[in-house]
TORKOL-4160 file (C-alpha; in steps of 0.2 Angstrom, whole numbers, padded with zeros to 4 digits, m for minus):
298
<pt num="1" X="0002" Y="0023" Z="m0081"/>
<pt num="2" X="0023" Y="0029" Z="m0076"/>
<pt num="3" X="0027" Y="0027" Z="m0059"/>
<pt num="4" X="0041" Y="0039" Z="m0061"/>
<pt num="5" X="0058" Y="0033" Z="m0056"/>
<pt num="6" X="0057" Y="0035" Z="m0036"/>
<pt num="7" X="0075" Y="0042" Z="m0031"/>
<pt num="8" X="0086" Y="0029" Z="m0025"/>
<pt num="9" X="0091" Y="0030" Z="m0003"/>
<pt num="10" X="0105" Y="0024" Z="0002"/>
<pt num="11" X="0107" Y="0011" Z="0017"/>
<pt num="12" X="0123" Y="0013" Z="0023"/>
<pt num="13" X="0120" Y="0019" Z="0038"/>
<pt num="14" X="0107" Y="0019" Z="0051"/>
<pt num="15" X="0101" Y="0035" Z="0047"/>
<pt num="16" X="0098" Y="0031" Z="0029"/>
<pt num="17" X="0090" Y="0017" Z="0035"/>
<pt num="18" X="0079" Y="0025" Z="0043"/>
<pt num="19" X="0074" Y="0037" Z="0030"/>
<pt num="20" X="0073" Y="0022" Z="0019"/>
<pt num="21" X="0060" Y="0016" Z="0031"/>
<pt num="22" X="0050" Y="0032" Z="0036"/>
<pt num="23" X="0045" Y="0030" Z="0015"/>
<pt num="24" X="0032" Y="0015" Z="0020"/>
<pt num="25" X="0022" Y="0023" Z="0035"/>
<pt num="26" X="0011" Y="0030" Z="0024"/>
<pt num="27" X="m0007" Y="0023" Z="0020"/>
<pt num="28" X="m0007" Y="0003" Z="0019"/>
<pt num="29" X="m0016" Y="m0004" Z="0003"/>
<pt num="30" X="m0017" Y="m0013" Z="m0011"/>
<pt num="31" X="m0021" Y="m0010" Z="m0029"/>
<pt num="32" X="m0039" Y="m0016" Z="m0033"/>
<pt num="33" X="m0029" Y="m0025" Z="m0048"/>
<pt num="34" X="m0020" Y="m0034" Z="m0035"/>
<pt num="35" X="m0032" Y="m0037" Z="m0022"/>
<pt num="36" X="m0048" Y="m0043" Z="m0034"/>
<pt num="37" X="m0038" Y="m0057" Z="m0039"/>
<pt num="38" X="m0033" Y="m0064" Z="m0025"/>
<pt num="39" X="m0049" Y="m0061" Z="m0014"/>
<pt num="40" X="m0058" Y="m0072" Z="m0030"/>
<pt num="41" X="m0045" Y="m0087" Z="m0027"/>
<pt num="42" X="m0047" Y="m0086" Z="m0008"/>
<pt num="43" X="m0065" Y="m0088" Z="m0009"/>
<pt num="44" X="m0065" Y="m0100" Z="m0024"/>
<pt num="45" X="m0051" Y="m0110" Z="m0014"/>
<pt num="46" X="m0062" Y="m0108" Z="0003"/>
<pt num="47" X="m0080" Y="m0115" Z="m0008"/>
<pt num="48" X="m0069" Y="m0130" Z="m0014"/>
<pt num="49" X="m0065" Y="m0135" Z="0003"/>
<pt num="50" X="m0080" Y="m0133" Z="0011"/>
<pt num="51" X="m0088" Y="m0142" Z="m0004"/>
<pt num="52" X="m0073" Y="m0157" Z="m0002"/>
<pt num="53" X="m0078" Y="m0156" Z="0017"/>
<pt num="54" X="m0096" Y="m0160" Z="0016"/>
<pt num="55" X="m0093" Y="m0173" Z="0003"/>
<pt num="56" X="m0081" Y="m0182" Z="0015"/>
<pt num="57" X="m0066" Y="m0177" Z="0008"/>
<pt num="58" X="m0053" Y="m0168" Z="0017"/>
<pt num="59" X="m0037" Y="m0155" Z="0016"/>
<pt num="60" X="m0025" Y="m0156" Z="0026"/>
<pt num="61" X="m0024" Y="m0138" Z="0040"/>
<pt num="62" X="m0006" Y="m0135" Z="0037"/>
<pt num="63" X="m0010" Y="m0137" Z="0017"/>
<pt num="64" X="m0023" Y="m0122" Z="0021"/>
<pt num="65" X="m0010" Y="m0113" Z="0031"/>
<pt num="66" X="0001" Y="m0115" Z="0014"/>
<pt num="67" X="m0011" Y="m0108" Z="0005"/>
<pt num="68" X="m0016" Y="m0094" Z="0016"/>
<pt num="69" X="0005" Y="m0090" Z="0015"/>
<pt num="70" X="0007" Y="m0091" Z="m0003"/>
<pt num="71" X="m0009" Y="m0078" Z="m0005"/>
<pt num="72" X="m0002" Y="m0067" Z="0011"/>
<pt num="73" X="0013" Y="m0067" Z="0002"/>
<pt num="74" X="0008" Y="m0059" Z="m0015"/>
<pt num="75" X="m0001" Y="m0046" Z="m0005"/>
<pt num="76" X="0011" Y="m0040" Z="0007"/>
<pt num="77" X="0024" Y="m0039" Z="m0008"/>
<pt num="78" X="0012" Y="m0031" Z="m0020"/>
<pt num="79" X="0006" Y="m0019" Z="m0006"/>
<pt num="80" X="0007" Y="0002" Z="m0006"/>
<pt num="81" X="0023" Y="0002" Z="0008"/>
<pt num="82" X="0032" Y="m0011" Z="0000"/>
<pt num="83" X="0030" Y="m0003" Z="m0017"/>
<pt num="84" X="0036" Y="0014" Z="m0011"/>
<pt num="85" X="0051" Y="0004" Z="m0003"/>
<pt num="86" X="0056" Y="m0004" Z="m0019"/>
<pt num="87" X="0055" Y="0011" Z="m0028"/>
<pt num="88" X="0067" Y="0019" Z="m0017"/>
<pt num="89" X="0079" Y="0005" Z="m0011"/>
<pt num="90" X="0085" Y="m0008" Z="m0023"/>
<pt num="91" X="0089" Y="m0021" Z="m0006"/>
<pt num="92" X="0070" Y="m0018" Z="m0002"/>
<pt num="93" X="0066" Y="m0021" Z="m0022"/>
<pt num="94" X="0074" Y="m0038" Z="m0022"/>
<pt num="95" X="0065" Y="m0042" Z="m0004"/>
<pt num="96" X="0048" Y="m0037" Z="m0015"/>
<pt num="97" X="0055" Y="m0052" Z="m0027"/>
<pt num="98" X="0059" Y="m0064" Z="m0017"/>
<pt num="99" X="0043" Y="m0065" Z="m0008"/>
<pt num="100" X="0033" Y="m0070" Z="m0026"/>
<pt num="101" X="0050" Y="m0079" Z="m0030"/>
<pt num="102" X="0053" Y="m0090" Z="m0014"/>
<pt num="103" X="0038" Y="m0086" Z="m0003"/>
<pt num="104" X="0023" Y="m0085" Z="m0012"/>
<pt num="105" X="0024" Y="m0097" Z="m0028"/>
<pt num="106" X="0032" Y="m0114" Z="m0018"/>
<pt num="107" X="0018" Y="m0109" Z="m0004"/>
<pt num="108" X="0006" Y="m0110" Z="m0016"/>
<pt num="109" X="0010" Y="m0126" Z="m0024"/>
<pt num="110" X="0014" Y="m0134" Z="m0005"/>
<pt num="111" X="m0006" Y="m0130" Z="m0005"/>
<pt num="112" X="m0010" Y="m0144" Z="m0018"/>
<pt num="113" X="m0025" Y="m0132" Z="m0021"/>
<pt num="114" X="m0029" Y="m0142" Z="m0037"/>
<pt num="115" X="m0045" Y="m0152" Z="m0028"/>
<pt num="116" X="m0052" Y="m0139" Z="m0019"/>
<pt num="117" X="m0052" Y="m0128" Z="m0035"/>
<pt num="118" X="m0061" Y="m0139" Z="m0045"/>
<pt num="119" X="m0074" Y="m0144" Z="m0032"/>
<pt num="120" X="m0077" Y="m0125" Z="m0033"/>
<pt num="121" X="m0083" Y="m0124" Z="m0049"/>
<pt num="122" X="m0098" Y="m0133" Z="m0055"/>
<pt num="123" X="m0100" Y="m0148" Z="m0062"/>
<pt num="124" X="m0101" Y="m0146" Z="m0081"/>
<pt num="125" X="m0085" Y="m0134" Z="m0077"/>
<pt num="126" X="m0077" Y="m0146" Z="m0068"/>
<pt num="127" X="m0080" Y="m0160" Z="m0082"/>
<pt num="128" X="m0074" Y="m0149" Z="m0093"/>
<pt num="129" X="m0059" Y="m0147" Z="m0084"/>
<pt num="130" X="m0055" Y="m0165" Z="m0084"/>
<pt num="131" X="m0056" Y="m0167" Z="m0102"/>
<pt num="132" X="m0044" Y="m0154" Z="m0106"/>
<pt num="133" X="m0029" Y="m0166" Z="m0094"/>
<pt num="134" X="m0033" Y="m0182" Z="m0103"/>
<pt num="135" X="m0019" Y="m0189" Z="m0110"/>
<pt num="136" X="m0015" Y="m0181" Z="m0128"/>
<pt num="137" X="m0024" Y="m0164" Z="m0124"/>
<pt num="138" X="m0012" Y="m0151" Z="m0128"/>
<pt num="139" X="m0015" Y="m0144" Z="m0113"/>
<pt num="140" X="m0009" Y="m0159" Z="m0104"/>
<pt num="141" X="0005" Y="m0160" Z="m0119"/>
<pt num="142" X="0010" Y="m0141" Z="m0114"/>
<pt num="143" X="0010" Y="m0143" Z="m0098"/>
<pt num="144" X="0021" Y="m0158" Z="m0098"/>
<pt num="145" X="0033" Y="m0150" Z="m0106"/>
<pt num="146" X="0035" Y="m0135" Z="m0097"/>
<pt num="147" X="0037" Y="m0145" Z="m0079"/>
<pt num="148" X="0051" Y="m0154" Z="m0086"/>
<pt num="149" X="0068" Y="m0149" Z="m0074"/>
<pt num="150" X="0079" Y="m0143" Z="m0089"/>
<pt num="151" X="0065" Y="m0133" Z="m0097"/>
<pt num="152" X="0058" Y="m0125" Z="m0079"/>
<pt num="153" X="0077" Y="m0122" Z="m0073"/>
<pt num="154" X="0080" Y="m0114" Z="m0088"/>
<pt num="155" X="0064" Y="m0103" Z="m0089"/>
<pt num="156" X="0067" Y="m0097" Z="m0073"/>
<pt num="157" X="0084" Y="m0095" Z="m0072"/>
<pt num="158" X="0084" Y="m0085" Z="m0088"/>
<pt num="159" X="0070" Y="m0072" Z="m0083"/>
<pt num="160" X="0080" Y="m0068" Z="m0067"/>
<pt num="161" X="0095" Y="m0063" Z="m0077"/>
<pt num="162" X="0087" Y="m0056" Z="m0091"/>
<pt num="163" X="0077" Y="m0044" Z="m0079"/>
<pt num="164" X="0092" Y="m0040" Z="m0070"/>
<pt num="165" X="0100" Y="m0033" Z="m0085"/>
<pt num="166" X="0102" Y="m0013" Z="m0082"/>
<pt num="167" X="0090" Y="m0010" Z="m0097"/>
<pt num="168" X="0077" Y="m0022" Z="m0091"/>
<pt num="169" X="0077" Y="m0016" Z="m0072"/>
<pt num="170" X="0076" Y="0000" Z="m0074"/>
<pt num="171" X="0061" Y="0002" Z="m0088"/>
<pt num="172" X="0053" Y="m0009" Z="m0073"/>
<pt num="173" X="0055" Y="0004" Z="m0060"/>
<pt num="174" X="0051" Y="0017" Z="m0072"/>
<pt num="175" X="0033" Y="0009" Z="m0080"/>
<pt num="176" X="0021" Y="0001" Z="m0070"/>
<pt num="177" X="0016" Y="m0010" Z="m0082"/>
<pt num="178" X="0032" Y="m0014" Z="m0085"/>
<pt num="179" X="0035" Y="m0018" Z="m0066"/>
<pt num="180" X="0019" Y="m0028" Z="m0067"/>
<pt num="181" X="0026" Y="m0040" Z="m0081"/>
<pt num="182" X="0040" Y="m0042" Z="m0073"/>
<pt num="183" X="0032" Y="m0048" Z="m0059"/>
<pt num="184" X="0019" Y="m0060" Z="m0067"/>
<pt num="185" X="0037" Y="m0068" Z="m0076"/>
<pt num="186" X="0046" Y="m0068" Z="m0059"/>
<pt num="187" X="0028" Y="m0077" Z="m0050"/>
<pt num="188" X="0025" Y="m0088" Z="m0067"/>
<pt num="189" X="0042" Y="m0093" Z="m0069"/>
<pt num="190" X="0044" Y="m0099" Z="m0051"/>
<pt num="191" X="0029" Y="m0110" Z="m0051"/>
<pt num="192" X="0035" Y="m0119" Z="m0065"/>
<pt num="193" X="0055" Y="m0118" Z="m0055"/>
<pt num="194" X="0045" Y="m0127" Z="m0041"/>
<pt num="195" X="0033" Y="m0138" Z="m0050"/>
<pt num="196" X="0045" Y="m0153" Z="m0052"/>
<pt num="197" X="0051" Y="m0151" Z="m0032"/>
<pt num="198" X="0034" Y="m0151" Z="m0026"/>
<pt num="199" X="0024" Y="m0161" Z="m0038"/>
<pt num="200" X="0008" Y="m0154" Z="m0034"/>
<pt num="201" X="m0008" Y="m0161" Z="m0043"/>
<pt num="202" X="m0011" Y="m0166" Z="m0056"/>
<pt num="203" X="0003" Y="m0175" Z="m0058"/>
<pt num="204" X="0004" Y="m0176" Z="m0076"/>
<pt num="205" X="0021" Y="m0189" Z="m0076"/>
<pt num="206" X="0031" Y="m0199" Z="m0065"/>
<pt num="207" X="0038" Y="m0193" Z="m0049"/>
<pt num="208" X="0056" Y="m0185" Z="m0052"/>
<pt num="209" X="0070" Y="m0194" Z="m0043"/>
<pt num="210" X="0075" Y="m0184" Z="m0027"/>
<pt num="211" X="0093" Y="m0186" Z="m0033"/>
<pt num="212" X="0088" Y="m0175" Z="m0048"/>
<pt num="213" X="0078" Y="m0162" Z="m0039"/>
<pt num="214" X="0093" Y="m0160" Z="m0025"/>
<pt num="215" X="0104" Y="m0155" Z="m0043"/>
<pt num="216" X="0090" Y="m0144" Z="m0047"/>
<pt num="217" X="0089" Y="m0134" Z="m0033"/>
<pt num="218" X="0109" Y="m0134" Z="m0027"/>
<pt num="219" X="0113" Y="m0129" Z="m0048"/>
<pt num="220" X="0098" Y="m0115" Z="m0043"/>
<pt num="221" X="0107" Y="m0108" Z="m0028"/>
<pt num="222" X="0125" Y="m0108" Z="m0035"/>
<pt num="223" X="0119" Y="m0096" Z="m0051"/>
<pt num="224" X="0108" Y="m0087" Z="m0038"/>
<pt num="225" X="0126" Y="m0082" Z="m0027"/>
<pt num="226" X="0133" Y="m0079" Z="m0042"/>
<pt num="227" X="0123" Y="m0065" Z="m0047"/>
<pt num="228" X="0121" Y="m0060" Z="m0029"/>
<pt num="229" X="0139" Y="m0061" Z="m0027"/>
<pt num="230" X="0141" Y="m0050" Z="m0044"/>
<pt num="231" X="0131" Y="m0035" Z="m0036"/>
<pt num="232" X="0137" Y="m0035" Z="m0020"/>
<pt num="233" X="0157" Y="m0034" Z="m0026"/>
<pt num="234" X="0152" Y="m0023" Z="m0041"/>
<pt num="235" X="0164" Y="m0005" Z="m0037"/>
<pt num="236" X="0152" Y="0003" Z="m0050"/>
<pt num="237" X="0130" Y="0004" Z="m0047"/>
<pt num="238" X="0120" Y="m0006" Z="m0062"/>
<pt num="239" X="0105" Y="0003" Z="m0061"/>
<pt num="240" X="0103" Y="0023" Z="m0063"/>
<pt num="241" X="0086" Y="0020" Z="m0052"/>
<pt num="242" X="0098" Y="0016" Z="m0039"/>
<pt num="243" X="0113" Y="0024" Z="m0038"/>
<pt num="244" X="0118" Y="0020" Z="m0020"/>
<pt num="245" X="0135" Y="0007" Z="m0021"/>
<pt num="246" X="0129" Y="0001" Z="m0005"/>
<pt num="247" X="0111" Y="m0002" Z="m0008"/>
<pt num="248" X="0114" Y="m0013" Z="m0025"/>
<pt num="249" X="0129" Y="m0024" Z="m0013"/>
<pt num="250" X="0115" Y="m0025" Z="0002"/>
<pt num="251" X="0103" Y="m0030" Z="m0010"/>
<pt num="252" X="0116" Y="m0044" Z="m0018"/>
<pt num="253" X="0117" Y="m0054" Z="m0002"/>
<pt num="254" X="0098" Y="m0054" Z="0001"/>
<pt num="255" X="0097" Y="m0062" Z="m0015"/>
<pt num="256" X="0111" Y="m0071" Z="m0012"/>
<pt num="257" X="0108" Y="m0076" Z="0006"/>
<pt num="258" X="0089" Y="m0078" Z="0007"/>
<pt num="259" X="0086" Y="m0085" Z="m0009"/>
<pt num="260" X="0101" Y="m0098" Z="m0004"/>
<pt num="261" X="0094" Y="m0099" Z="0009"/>
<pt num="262" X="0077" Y="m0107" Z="0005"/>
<pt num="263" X="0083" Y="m0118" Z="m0007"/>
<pt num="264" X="0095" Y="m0125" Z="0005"/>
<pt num="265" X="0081" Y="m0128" Z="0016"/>
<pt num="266" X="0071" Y="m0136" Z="0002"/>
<pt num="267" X="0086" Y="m0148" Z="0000"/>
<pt num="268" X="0087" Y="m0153" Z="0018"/>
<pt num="269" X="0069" Y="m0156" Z="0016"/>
<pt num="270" X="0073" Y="m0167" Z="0000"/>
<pt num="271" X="0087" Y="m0178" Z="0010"/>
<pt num="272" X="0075" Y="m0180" Z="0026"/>
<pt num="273" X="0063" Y="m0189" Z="0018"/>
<pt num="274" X="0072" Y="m0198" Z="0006"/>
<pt num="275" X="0079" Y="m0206" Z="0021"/>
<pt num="276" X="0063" Y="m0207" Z="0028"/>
<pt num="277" X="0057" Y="m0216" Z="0014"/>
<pt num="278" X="0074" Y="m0228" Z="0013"/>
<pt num="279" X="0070" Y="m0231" Z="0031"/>
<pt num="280" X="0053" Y="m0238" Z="0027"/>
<pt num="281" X="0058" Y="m0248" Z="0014"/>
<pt num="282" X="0071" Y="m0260" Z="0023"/>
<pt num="283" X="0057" Y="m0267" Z="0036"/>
<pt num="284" X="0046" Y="m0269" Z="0022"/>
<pt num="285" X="0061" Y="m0278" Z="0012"/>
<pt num="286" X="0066" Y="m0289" Z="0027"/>
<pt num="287" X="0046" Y="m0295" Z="0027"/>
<pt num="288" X="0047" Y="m0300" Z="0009"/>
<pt num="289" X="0062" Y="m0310" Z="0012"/>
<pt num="290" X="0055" Y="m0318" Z="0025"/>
<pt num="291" X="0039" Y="m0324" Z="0018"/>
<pt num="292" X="0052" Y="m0331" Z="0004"/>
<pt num="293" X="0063" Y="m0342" Z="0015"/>
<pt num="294" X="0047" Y="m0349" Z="0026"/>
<pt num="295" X="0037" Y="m0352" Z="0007"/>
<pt num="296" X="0056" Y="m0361" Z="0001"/>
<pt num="297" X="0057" Y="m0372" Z="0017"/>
<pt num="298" X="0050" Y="m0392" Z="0012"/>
């Protein structure tokens, strides 16, 4: 089913704004498509806590509230209002991205929803499930290698460029389904961007260095401005869905400065607790060494 391109509304001044705006007081809702799904993993998610809960077990709140986000966060950028305004803004449109891209998938995966979800299903299911991780299951093998930094950077990275060519990014505004693919690539391809900063279960390999994931996500951001930087100086519109010049350069610093944004946050985050953890370790050192002089004394 076409959507039918949505004519592009400029936002260069207040009044365009404003009509921009005005296109997303209709009706709120959400495709049954859309909203099925993600009622299913909220109420899978909430049986696998209450099941870890009455076995003793536990999930930490503010891992809850994650996962509450991440799902809050596909529904409000997947809703009626925020489709009409993607359709007729391109600054809106990559707002829309940036909630699967930055909001919703690291949200998710800050959740660690892994127990909860298999204590939800039943036991032969969940047995099941373990067999499949073992150690030489291609599952496990497939997995392994798609969470590896190169190949997740890369994934991600190359699906954000590729569906901003002109081609690509307008057949998505034109075709539903097409928009929807887009979508699952931009959500599938930012778990598996987020999968080696997070480390969520199950933890299929060795914990990466934070060195290495503070290269990952500062390389991330650099390419991120640069293709923000490219549509906000652009003289000439990419898109013939959105012809407004000051749309497409609004819309280049929200990827540029929101999308940097995050990942600059998820840095800091990195550096605190590496510290943190550098902190820990010189009492615990200072005690070995102590123990060693007192056990070397005649």
């Amino acid at each position: 089913m076409a959507h039918g391109a949505a004519q592009a509304v400029g936002v260069g001044t207040q009044g365009d704004v404003w009509t921009v705006a005005t296109q997303a007081t209709g009706a709120w809702g959400v495709r049954p498509e859309v909203a099925a799904p993600l009622l299913l993993a909220a109420g899978i998610y909430a049986v696998g806590w209450w099941r870890l809960r009455r076995r003793g077990g536990s999930v930490s709140g503010w891992r809850v509230a994650a996962s509450g986000g991440g799902l809050l966060s596909v529904l409000v950028a997947l809703s009626t209002p925020i489709e009409r305004l993607a359709h007729a803004s391109f600054a809106a449109h990559m707002v829309q991205h940036l909630l699967l891209i930055v909001g919703a998938a690291p949200l998710m995966l800050l959740a660690d929803p892994f127990a909860a979800l298999c204590w939800a299903l039943p036991a032969p299911v969940r047995v099941s499930v373990g067999r499949l991780l073992r150690p030489r299951t291609p599952l496990r093998w497939l997995w392994r290698g798609l969470t590896v930094t190169s190949v997740a950077w890369l994934a991600h990275v190359g699906a954000i460029w590729l569906w901003h060519l002109p081609a690509a990014y307008d057949a998505a505004v034109a075709d539903r389904l097409v928009h929807d693919a887009e979508h699952l690539v931009f959500f599938g391809t930012a778990v598996l961007f987020w999968w080696p900063i997070v480390q969520p279960a199950p933890r299929l390999r060795a914990p990466t260095g934070y060195g290495a994931r503070v290269v990952f996500l500062v390389l991330a951001a650099l390419q991120g401005a640069l293709l923000g930087l490219l549509l906000t100086m652009s003289p000439e519109t990419w898109y013939r869905a959105y012809p407004n010049a000051e749309d497409q350069s609004l819309g280049g610093l929200v990827m540029w400065g929101l999308g940097g944004a995050v990942d600059m946050l998820a840095v800091l985050i990195l550096l605190g607790r590496y510290l943190g953890s550098q902190d820990g370790a010189t009492p615990r050192s200072r005690r070995v060494r102590a123990v060693g002089n007192v056990q070397e004394r005649p």
